[in-house]
C-alpha positions in Angstrom: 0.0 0.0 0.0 1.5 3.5 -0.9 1.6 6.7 1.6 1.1 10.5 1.6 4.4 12.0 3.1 4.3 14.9 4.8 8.1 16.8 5.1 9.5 20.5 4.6 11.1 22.0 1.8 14.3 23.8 2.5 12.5 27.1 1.9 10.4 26.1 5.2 7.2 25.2 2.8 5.3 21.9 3.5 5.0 19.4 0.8 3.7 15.5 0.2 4.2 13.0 -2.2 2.2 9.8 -2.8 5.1 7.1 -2.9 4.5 4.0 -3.9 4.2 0.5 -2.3 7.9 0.0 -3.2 8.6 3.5 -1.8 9.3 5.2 -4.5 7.5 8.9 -4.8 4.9 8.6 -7.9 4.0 12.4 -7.6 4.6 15.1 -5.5 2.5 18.1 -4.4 2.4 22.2 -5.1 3.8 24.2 -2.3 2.0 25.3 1.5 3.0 28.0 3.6 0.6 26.4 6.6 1.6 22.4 7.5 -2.4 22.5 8.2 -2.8 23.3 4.8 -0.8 20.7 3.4 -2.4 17.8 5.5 -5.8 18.8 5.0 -5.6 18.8 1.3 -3.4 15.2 1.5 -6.6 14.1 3.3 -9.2 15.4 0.6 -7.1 14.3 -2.1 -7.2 11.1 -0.3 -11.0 10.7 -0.5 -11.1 12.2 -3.8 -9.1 9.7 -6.2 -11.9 8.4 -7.6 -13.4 11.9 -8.5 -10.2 13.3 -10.0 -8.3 13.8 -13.0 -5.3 12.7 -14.6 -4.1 14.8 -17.4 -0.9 13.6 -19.5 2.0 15.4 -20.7 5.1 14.7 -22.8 8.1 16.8 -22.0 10.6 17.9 -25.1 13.1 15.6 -23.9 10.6 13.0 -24.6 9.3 12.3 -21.2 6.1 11.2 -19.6 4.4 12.8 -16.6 1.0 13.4 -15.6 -0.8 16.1 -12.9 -3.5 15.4 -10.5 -6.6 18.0 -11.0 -9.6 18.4 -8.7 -12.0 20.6 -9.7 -10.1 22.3 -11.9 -7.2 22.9 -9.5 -3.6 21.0 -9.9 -3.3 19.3 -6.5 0.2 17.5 -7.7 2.6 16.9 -10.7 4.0 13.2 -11.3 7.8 12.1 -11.7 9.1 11.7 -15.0 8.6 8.2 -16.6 10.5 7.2 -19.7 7.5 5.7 -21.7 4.0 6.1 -21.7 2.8 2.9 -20.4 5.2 2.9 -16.8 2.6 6.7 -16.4 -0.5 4.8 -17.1 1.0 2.1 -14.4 1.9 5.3 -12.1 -1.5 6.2 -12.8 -3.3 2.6 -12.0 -1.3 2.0 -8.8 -3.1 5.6 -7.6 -6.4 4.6 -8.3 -6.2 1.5 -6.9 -4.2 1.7 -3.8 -4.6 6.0 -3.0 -8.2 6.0 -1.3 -6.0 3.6 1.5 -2.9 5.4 1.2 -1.7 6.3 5.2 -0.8 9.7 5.9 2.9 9.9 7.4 4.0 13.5 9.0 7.7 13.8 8.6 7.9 17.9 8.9 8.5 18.1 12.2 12.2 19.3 12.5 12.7 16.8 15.3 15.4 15.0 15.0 13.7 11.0 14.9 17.0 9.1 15.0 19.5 9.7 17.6 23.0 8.7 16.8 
């Protein structure tokens, strides 16, 4: 199952990425100022993955990524694939496994491992 992970940019805004079962990120968020912010729209997203949108793009370099729309709005732009079909399995493995996804809060600057 794949997780929402909360953490801070260096700029001190809040992000999250999905990552995948395997733990590798599959798309990662626009920018908050608020940490609030950033959770509460991890949760609607959450709910939402049935109800939104996935809209395709192909970079010059000839890349694949997609963006995540609700409502008109893009929630969160994907990492770039190389071919079309490993978005459409980026894609799949959102729909399926997202609405289940755990939320994990890593912006804390506590330290969580001690030497």
């Amino acid at each position: 199952m794949g997780s929402f992970v909360i953490s801070k940019r260096f700029s001190g805004d809040y992000k999250f990425e999905y990552t995948s079962r395997k733990g590798k990120p599959i798309f990662t968020s626009n920018t908050y100022e608020l940490r609030m912010d950033c959770e509460a729209d991890a949760e609607l997203l959450r709910s939402l993955f049935d109800k939104c949108s996935f809209v395709k793009f192909k970079t010059s370099k000839g890349r694949f990524f997609f963006r995540v729309v609700v409502d008109n709005v893009v929630m969160a732009t994907s990492r770039k694939y190389s071919t079309a079909l490993m978005t459409q399995k980026g894609i799949d493995e959102i729909v399926k496994y997202g609405s289940k996804a755990e939320i994990l809060d890593f912006a804390a600057s506590e330290v969580i491992f001690e030497d």
